[in-house]
N, C-alpha and C positions, 0 to 999 in steps of 0.2 A: 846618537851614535849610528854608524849604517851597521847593515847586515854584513855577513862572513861572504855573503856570493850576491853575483847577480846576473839575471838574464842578459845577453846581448846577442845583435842577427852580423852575421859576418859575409864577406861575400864566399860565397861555394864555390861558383865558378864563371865566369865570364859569357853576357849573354852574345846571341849572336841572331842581328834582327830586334825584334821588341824583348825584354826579360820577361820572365816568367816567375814563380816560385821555385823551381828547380835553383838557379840561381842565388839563392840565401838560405842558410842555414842558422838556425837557433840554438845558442850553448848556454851555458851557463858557466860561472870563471871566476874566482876569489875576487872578493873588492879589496885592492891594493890600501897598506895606511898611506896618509897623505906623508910628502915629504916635506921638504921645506917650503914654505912660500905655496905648499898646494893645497887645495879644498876640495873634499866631496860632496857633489851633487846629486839630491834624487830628482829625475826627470818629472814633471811635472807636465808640459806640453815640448812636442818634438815636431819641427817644420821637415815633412820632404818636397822636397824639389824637381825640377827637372834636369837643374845642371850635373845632379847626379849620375844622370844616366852617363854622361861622359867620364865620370871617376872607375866606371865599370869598365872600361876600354882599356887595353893594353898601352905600354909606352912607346910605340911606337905610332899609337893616333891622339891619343892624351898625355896632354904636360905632366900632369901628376894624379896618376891613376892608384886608384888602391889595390894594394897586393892581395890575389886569394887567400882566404883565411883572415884577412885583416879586417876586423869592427867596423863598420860602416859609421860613417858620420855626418852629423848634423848641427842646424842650430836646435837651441836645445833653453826652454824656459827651468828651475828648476830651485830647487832649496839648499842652499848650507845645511848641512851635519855634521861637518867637522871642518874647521880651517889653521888653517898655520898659515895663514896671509895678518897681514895690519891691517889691511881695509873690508877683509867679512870676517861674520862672524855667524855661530849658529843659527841659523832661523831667517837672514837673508835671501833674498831671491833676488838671483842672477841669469844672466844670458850669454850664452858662450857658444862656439861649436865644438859639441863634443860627441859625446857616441850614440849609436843604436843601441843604449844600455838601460838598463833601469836607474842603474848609476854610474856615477865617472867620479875618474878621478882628473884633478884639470888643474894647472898652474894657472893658480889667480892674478898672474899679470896676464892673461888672453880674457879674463871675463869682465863682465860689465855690469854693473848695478841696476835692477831693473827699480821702478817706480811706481809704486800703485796707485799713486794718487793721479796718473795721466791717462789711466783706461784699464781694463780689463788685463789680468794677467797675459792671455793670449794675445793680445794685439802689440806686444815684443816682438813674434815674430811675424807681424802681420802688415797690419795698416801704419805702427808705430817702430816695426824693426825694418830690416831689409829690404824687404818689397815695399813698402810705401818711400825709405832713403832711396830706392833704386828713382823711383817712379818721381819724385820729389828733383832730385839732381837731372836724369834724365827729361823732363821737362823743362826745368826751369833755365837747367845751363846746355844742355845740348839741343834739344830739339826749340828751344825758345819760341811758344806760340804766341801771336800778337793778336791784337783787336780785331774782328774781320776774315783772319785765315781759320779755310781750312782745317781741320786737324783730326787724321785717319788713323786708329787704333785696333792694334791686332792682339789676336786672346783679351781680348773687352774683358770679358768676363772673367780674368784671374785676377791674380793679388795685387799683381801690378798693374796692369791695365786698363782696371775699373778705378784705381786711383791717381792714371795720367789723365782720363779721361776727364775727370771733374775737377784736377786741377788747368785742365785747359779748357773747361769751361770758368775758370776762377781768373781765366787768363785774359778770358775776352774771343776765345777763337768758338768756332764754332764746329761740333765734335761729333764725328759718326766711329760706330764700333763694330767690329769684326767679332763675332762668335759661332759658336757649332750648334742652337739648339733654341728654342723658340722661347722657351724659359729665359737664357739668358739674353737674349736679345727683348725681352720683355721687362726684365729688370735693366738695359741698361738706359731705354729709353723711360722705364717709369720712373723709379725709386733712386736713377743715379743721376738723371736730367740731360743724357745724351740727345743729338737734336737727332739723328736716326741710327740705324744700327742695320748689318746685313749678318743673316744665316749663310754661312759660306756652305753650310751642311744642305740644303736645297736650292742652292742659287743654283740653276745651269749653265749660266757663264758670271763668273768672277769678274773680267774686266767689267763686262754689261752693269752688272748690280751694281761695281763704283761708283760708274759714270752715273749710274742715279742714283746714285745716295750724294756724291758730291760733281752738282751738275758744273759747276765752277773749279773744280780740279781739286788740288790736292797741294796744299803748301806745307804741311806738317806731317809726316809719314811716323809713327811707332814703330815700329818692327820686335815683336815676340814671338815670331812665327820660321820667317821666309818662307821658300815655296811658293807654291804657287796664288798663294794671298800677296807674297810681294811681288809677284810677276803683274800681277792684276792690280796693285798700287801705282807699283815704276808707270806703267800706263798711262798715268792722269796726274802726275807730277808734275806739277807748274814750275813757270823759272823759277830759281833761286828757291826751290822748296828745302825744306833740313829735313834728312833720314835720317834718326834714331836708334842703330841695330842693337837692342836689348837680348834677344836669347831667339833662336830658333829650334824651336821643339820640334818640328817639322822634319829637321834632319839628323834626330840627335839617335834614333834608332837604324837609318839607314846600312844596306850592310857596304855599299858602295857611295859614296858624295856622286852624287850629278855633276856634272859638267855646268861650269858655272864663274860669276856669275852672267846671265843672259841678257840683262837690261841696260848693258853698259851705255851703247849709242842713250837711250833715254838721257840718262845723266849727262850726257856731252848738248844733248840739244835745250836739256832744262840748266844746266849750269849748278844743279843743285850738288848740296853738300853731304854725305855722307859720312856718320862720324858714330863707332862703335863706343859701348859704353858698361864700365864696369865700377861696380859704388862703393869698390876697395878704396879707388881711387880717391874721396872724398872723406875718408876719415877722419880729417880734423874739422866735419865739418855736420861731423853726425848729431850734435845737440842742436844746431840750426835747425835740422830738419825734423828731425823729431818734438822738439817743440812745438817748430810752425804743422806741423801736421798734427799735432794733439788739440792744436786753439780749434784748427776746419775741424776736427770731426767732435769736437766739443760744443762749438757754436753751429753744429745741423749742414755744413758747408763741404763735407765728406763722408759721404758714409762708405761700409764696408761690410764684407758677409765671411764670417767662414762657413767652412764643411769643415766639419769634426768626428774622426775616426777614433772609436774607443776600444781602450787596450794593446797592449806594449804586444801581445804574438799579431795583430792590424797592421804593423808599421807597413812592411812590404805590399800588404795589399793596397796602402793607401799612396804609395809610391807609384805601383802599376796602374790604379787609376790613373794619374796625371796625364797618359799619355789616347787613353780613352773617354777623355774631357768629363772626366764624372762630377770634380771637383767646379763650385761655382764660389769665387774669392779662395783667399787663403784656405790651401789644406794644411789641414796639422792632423796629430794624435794626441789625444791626454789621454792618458799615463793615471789609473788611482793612485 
């Protein structure tokens, strides 16, 4: 049975530049009984994000931003405790997006069954949920790396990044990674098998450091970032290379967008392809992926790291990391 109440972080008020804490507030709020067809969840582990930061933004720069005072939301790993659905039942673990709560309440046609027997509870939202589908699709069907190429990864070291990288070395291409920090550029060249990797954090010229990291150019671009990491990519882009625009964290705090974007001639002189990418897009096709990514990191052929932030009053702290690279692989929160 859940409890009569439960904590959740709500947005306070809208930040302006990077958030802060002033920006969320902590309440507490009756747990609703489920209605028909709904289940309640205790959170278990809770993924934040970056894409976040854009829910924080008013309607007028984001599609669909959350209202002040409105619960913050997530993906969310967590337990059945009560269901009036057919397909769960108490004591299930599911994956949904739902709230900054301890618990939720969530119509059980949005949730999904998780599986213990493919990995670690955590890695739903990690290597085996969205970041590795993102990273999975994104590789395989947009950026398509071949035998031979190139292939340039930015934020190496997140949840996505460090699992495009090793499946484009699963690809046959050959794989340098972009990160902030000596740590992670030590990880992506040791324990992930990248063939070299740059600290954009002490590189004094970005284009410079590509050109030798991929003295051959660049056929396969990621993009997690943009900025001035994809200024210093566009640069060394061969013909016919594929850009992959996956998320730019780089502008996602901005109080003004820059003028942009500035590399357009490049692309007219490489011919290359450019092509945004979102893994809503591919939901009849999330057991493909998920499977094929449970056998690699089953059979030693992907590995993965979280950082793990403990306790439900952490979530915002663990959110405002992301954007001061503290996180190396999936960040999440568990929840006792």
């Amino acid at each position: 049975m859940a409890p009569d109440t439960t904590c959740q972080w709500v947005l306070d008020s809208r930040p302006t530049g990077e958030p802060t804490m002033e920006n969320f507030e902590l309440t507490e709020s009756p747990v609703p009984d489920p209605g028909p067809r709904e289940v309640v969840v205790e959170t278990r582990y809770l993924s934040v994000d970056p894409y976040m930061r854009g829910r924080m933004r008013d309607a007028e720069s984001y599609a669909d931003p959350w209202d002040v005072g409105q619960v913050m939301e997530a993906r969310v790993v967590g337990d059945v405790l009560e269901s009036n659905h057919p397909d769960f039942a108490a004591g299930d673990v599911v994956q949904g997006n739902l709230e900054w709560a301890e618990y939720s309440v969530a119509d059980g046609d949005d949730l999904r069954s998780v599986d213990p027997e493919l990995g670690p509870l955590s890695t739903a939202l990690g290597v085996l949920g969205m970041p590795g589908r993102t990273a999975y699709f994104g590789t395989f069907d947009v950026a398509e790396p071949k035998p031979g190429d190139t292939m340039l990864v930015s934020a190496a070291a997140g949840a996505v990044g460090s699992v495009v990288g090793q499946l484009g070395k699963l690809a046959g291409a050959r794989v340098v990674g972009v990160a902030g920090a000596d740590e992670k550029t030590d990880w992506l060249t040791g324990e992930l098998g990248f063939d070299d990797a740059i600290n954009y954090a002490t590189a004094d010229d970005l284009s410079a450091a590509v050109g030798d990291a991929c003295p051959d150019g660049v056929d396969v671009y990621f993009d997690n970032v943009g900025g001035p990491i994809t200024d210093a990519a566009f640069d060394h882009l061969n013909v016919r290379a594929r850009v992959a625009i996956c998320g730019q964290i780089s502008l996602y705090n901005a109080v003004e967008q820059p003028v942009g974007p500035r590399k357009l001639p490049k692309l007219i002189q490489t011919r290359a392809r450019v092509e945004g990418l979102l893994v809503r897009d591919y939901t009849d096709r999330y057991r493909e992926a998920t499977e094929r990514l449970a056998g690699w990191v089953d059979a030693g052929d992907v590995q993965y790291r979280e950082t793990v932030t403990e306790g439900f009053e952490a979530i915002p702290e663990a959110f405002l990391g992301l954007f001061e690279g503290v996180n190396v692989g999936k960040q999440l929160v568990r929840l006792d």
